[in-house]
N, C-alpha and C positions, 0 to 999 in steps of 0.2 A: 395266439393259437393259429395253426395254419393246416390247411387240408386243403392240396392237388389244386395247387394255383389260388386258392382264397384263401387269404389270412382274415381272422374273427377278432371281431368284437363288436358289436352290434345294434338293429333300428333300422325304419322305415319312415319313407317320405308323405308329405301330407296326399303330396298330392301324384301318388303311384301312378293312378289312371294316366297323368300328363307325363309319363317317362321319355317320353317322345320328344319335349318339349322345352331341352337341356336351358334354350337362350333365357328363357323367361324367370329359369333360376338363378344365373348368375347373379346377377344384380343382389340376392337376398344371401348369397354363399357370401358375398365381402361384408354385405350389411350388420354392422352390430347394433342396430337399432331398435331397439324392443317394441317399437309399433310396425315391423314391416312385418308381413306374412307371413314367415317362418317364426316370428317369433324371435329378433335376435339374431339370426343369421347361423351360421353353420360352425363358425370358430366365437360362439358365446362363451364355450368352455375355459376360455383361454380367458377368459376376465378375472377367473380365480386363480391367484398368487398361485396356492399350494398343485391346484394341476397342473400351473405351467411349467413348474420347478419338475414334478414326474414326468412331464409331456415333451420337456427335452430329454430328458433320461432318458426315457422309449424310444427317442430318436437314434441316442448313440448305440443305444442297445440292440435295437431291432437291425439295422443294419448291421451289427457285428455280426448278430445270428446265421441272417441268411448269408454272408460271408464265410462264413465258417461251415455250412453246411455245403454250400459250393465245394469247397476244398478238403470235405471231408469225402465227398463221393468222389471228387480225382483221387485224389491217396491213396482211396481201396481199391481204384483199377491200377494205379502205376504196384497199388501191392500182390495185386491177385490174378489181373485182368477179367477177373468173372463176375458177371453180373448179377449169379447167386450170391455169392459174398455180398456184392453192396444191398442186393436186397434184404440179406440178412440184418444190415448192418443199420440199415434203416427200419429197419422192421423192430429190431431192437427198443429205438427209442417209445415207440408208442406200443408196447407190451404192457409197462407199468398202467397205465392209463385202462386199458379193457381189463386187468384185471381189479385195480384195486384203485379207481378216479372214482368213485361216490364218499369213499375215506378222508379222500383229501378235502371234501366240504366238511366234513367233520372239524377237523383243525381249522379251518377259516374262522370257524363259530366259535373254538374253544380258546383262542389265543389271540394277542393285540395283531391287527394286521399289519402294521407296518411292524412292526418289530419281525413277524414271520415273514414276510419279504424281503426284508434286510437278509435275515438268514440265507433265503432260498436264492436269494441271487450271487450271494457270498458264495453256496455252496455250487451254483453253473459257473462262476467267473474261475474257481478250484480246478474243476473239472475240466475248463477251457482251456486252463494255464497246465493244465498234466497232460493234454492234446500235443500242446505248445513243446513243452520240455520233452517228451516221446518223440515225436518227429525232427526236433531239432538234433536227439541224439540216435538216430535211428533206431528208435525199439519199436517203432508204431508197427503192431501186427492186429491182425481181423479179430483177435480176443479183446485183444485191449477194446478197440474201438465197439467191440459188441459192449465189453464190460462199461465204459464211459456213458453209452447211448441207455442201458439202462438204466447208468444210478443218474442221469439227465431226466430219463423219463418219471424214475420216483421224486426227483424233487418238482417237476413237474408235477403230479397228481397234488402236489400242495399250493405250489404257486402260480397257476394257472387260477383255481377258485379264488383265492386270495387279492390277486390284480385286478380281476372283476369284481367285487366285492369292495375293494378298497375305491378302489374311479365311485360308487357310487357316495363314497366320504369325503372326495374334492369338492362335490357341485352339489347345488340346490339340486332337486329332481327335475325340473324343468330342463334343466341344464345337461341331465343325464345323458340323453341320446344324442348330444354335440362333443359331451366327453368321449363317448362311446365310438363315434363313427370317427373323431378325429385319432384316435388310436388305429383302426382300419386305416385311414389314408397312411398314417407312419409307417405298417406292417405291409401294406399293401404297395406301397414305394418303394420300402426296402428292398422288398421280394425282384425289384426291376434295379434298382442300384445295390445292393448286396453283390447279386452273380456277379453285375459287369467289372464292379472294384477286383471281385476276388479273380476273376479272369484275367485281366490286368497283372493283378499281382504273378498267380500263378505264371502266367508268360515270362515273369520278368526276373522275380526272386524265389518262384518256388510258394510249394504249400504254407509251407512251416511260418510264413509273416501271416496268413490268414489269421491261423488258431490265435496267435501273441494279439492281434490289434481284437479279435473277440472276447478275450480271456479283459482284457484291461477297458473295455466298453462297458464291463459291469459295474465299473467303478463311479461313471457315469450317474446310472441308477442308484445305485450303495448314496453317491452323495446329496440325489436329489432328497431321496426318503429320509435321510439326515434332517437336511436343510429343511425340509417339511415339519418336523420336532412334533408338537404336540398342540399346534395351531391347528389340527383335526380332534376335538374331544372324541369323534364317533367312533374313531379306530381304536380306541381302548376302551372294549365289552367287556363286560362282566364275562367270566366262563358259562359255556351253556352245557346245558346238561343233555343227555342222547345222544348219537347218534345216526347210522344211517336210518334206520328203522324208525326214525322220527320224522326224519326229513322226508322218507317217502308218503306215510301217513300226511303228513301235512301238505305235501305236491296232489295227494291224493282226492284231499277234500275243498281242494279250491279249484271252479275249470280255467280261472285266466289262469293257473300254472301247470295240472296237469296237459291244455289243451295244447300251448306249446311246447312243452317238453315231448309229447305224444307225433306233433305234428314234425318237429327236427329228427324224432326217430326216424320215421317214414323218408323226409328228405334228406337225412344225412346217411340212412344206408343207402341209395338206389340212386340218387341225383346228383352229388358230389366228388364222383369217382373220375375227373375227368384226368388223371394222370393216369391213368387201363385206357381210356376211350379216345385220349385227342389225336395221340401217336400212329394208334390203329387206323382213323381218319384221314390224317394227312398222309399216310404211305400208301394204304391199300383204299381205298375211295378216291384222293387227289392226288393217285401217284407223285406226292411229294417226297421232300424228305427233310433233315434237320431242322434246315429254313422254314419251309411250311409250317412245321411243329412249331417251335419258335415265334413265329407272327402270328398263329393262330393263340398260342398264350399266352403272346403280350396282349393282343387284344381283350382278351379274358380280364387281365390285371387290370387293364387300361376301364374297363367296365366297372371293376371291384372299385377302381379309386373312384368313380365319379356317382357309384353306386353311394359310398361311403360320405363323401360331400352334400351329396341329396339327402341320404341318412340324418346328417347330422339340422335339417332346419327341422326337422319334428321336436314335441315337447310335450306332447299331446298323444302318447299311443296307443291307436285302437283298433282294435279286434277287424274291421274292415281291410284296414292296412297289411295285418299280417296276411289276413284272406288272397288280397290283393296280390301282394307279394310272392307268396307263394303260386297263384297261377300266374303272372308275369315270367316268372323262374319258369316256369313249365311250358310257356311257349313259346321262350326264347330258346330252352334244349330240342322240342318239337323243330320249331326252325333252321337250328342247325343242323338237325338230321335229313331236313326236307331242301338241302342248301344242294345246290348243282356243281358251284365252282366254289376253289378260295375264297374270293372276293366276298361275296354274300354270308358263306360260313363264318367270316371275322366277324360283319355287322352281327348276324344273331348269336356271335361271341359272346359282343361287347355288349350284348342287350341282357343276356343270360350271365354273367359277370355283376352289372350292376344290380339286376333284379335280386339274385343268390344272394349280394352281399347287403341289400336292404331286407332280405328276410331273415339272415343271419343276425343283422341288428337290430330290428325291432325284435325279433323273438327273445335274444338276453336284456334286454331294454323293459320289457314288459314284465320277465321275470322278475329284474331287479328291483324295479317300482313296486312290485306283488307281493314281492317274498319282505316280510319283518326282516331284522335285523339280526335275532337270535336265528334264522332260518337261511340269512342269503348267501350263506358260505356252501351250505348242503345244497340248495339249490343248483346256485350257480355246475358247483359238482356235478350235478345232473346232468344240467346242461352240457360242458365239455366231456363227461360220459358219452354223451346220445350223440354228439357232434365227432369228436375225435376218435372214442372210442371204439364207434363204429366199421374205420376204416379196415381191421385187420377179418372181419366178415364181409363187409358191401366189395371191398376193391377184388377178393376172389372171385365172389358171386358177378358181379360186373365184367369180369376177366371171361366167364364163362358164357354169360350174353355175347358177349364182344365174339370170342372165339367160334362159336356154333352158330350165331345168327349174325354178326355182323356189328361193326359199330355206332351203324343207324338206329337196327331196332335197341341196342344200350341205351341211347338216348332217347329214344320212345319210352322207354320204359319207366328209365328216370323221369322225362314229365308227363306219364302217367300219376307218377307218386307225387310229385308238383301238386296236378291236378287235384287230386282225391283229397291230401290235403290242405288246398284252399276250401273245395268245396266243406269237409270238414269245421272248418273254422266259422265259414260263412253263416252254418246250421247250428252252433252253439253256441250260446249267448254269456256272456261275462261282464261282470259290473266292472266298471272304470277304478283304474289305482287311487288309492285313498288320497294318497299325496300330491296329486294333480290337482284334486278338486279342493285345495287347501291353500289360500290368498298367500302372495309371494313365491 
């Protein structure tokens, strides 16, 4: 999943208060020792066969992605030059999702997950290779590319829940929030190696080799979930019965689910929008321009992946941490509002990066440990609902902060809603995941 510089999957660090304090976690990021502090270290995840078999797949994959989305937003200016087109074009993709992404947990629950991902990837590798074969023969027009971005974004409302859902079938629970964040570092790299490959390319060969090497990156995937077989009994549920209408009743009457679902709502409309706010920043506040933009969201990513790495030594996640997490997020956007020059605005980037994407991962982290089994597909759904779905409401509403008051107060506002809900979190009490407090 990705939204405006941060790609998801998610969890928080034990020790949030010391975010400051990067040196002292190295040493436990390489550790796979199951008596150091973390618990394991940050790549435990990767001690299971069956993740590592998907955790290279993710690799090839995820960089296809953001490869192909590079070159899909040249395409639509060498086709149109307008920047309403590509905003359409992109708007496209994440339509399926605000309308009809709580559905897609439904299918999570009702069908084997790996068998549904197998499909759902089969069917973007489709779609990637009809990019491929359009462009190669020049028919690629703004219909087409509206019409691909959306049936992208339907098999998305399925496979999205589904991938979350399934990572928690690779690993012990313990293990969960190392599979979780190390998923983040892959999406969150690629977002920085994607553009630069397809840039490359673009310069060299043209669009048309993007979409071909993303189209056949899903093959990648297709063969780890093979290779995976049936060494996961958990991936093959019984059918469940209900619905959304179940799912939310049950998010309803538990507060560790409905309190993060409730709380990503608040952050994921107002505080994530930074693809309206960073641009406005760097041109009209630090009269910059491309550049500026540019280093100001590398730094962002550069936060997300280190965010991600610290993410991944918890094992343990509690309700403090989310708290945490969430005003950490809220004072790193305060800071880069309150930022004088460049310089300064990067560090409380890169502080506001890591923090966002340790709130991002313990929030689906604590879901997934919470929600049963017969429940964690609709869940999840929720989740990338409140998360992704949000964007085609928060990024207007954000657009219009930015526009009338400025792209300071935007980020004021955003961690305001930080704010509120950590304090939120901190005020409501939630018993610990069952599966934690369960020997081994």
């Amino acid at each position: 999943m990705d939204r405006d510089g941060l790609t998801v999957m998610p969890e928080a660090a034990p020790a949030l208060a010391g975010l400051s304090v990067l040196p002292g976690w190295w040493p436990h990021l390489r550790s796979g020792r199951p008596d150091s502090p973390a618990g394991g270290g940050a790549f435990r995840a990767l001690g299971s066969r069956p993740y590592r078999l998907y955790f290279l797949g993710q690799v090839a994959s995820a960089s296809g992605t953001f490869l192909q989305a590079t070159a899909l937003g040249w395409l639509v200016l060498q086709l149109t030059g307008s920047a309403t087109a590509l905003g359409l074009v992109l708007a496209a993709g994440s339509l399926p999702t605000l309308l009809l992404g709580p559905w897609g947990g439904v299918l999570a629950d009702r069908f084997d997950l790996r068998m549904l991902l197998i499909g759902t990837q089969l069917a973007s590798g489709l779609l990637a290779a009809a990019l491929w074969v359009a462009a190669d023969f020049g028919a690629a027009s703004v219909g087409l590319l509206v019409a691909v971005g959306v049936a992208s974004g339907l098999v998305s409302v399925a496979d999205s829940p589904a991938r979350q859902a399934f990572a928690a079938t690779l690993v012990p629970p313990r293990d969960l929030a190392s599979a979780i964040s190390l998923n983040g570092v892959v999406m969150n790299s690629a977002r920085v190696v994607g553009p630069a490959v397809a840039a490359l390319l673009i310069a060299t060969v043209g669009t048309t080799p993007c979409f071909a090497v993303n189209a056949l990156s899903y093959l990648a995937v297709i063969g780890a979930l093979v290779a995976i077989g049936s060494r996961v009994p958990t991936s093959a549920r019984p059918t469940q019965r209900g619905g959304v209408r179940e799912g939310l009743h049950y998010a309803g009457t538990k507060p560790q689910l409905w309190l993060p679902l409730a709380m990503m709502s608040l952050v994921g409309l107002l505080a994530f929008n930074f693809g309206v706010v960073l641009p406005v920043l760097a041109q009209r506040d630090f009269g910059g321009g491309g550049g500026t933009y540019g280093l100001m969201s590398t730094l962002l990513s550069c936060g997300a992946v280190l965010g991600s790495l610290g993410a991944g030594l918890v094992h343990h996640p509690r309700r403090v941490y989310l708290a945490t997490a969430a005003v950490v997020f809220g004072i790193g956007l305060a800071g880069t509002a309150a930022a004088p020059n460049v310089p300064t605005a990067c560090v409380a980037l890169a502080l506001t990066g890591m923090a966002a994407f340790m709130f991002v991962t313990l929030t689906s982290t604590t879901l997934q440990l919470h929600a049963t089994p017969a429940y964690r597909g609709r869940i999840m759904a929720l989740f990338s609902f409140l998360y992704l779905g949000t964007t085609p409401i928060g990024s207007p509403l954000t657009g219009w902060i930015t526009s009338s008051f400025g792209a300071r107060a935007a980020l004021l506002v955003g961690a305001a809603a930080c704010l509120l809900a950590g304090a939120a979190a901190y005020s409501v009490r939630t018993p610990p995941a069952p599966e934690i407090s369960q020997p081994g």
